[in-house]
N, C-alpha and C positions, 0 to 999 in steps of 0.2 A: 173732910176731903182726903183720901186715900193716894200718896204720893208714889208714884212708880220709878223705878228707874229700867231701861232698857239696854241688855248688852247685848247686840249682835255687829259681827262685822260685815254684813252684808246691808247696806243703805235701806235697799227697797223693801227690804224683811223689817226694817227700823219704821219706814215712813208709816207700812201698813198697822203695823203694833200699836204707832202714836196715833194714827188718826183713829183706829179702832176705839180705841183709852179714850180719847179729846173727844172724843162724841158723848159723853156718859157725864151727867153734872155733878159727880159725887166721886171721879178718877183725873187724878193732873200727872200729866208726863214732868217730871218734873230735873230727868237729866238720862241723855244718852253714851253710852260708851262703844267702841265696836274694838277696843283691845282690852285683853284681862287686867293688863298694868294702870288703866284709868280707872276701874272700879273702886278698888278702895278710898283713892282719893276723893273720887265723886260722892262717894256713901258719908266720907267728914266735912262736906260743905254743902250739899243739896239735901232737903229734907227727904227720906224715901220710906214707905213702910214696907214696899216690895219691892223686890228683881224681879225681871222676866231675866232669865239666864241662859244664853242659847251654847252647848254642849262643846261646839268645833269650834274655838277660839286661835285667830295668832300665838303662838307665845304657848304661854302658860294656859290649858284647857279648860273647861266647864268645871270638871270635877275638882282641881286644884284651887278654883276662883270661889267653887262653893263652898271649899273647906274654908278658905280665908275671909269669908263674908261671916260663916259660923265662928267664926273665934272672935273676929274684929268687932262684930252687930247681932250679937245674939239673937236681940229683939225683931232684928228685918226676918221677913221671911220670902224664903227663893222658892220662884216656881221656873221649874226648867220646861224653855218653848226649843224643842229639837226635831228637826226632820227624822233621829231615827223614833224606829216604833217603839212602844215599851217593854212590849219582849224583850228588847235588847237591853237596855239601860235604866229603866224607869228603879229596877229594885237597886239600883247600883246606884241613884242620882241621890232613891229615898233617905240610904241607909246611910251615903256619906250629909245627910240634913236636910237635905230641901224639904221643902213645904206639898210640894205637887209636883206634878209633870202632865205636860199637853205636849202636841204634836204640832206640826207646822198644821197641818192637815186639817186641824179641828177648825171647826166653825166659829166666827168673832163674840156671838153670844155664849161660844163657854170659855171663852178667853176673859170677858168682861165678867163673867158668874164664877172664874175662878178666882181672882182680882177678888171678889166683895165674900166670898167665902173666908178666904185666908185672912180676913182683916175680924172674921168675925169668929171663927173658930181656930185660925194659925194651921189649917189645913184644908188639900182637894186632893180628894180621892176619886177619881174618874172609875167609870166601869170597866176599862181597858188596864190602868194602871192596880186597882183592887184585885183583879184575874191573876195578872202576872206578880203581884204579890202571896196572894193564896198559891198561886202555882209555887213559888221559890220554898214556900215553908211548908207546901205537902210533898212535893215531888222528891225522892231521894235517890231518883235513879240519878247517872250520872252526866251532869249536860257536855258541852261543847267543850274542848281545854280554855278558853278565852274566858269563859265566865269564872275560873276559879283564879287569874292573876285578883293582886290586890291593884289597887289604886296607883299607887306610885309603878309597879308595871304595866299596866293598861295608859298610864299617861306617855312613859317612857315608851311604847311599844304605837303610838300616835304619834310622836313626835321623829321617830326612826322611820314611820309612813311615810308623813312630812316632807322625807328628804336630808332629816337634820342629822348631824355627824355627833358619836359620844361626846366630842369636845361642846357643839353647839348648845346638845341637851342639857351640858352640865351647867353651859353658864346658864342658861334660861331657867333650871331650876334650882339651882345655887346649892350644888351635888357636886363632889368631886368627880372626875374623870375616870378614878377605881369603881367608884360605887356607881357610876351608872354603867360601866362596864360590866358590876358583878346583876346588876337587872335583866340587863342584853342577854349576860348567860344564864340567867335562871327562865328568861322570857322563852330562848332556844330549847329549853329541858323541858319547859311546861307546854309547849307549843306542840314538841316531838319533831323540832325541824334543825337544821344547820346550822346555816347562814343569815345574816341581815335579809340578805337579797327574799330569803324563802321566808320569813318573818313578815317582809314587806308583801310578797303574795302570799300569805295568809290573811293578812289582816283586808286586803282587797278582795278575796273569793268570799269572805266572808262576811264584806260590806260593813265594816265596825267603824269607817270615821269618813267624812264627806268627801 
């Protein structure tokens, strides 16, 4: 029996994931979270051999949640279910570990076919997600400015979306107030813009977090 665990903080996005899973006799839901801050704990008392891991979290984001599951449970393997496309994120999701990545969009039979893959090979490669992988390692022209922050500015540069203030960010990612301060300005420099305010409409013109 192949154990899942499901994060999303949207219910109705949860119910449809579990009911998808509970229909298959060989997949048990076996624990939900819809904040970053319950995953690890759930991952040391519910048995799981997967995440579905959905991108746009409260708090602490997709990619920060993936890092911490990759340190804490080697063994589990995360497939990230995100409304955005893979253009966007998928080589970003891959390279900081996950397993796969699906879209909201995809149909429940390669949700369940991605679920019995990862348990039998520790990966799903979609045709969408393979594309935008070949695409990242042939193409050398030069893409978007968003696509070359790292991690810790792409989370910072979501959480300043958000609404959250450098003080907020720091306690949430347990950062001093300089060092998220010195992100802000590298995120300004790398972006080619000013202000917070112009940062925040960058990351909306540009559709990078829900």
């Amino acid at each position: 029996m192949i154990g899942v665990l499901i994060v999303d903080d949207h219910p109705m996005v949860r119910r449809g994931l579990r009911e998808t899973l509970s229909a298959e006799t060989d997949i048990t839901v076996t624990a939900e979270a819809e904040r970053s801050e319950e995953v690890v704990a759930l991952l040391g008392t519910a048995h799981s051999d997967v995440v579905l891991l959905d991108l746009s979290l409260p708090g602490r984001g997709g990619i920060e949640v993936l890092k911490d599951i990759r340190h804490g449970f080697p063994h589990i393997r995360v497939l990230i279910v995100s409304t955005h496309d893979e253009s966007q994120y998928a080589v970003r999701a891959m390279r900081a570990g996950a397993a796969g990545y699906l879209t909201k969009t995809s149909p429940p039979e390669e949700l369940v076919r991605a679920v019995r893959q990862l348990m039998r090979t520790g990966r799903y490669i979609s045709e969408e997600v393979g594309a935008a992988l070949a695409q990242f390692a042939q193409d050398d022209r030069p893409g978007p400015p968003h696509e070359r922050l790292s991690d810790r500015e792409h989370e910072v540069l979501r959480l300043l979306t958000a609404g959250k203030t450098v003080s907020d960010i720091a306690n949430e990612l347990s950062l001093s107030v300089k060092t998220v301060s010195t992100y802000r300005s590298r995120l300004v420099e790398k972006l080619g813009v000013r202000t917070t305010s112009d940062l925040v409409r960058y990351a909306l013109e540009h559709k990078l977090f829900d």
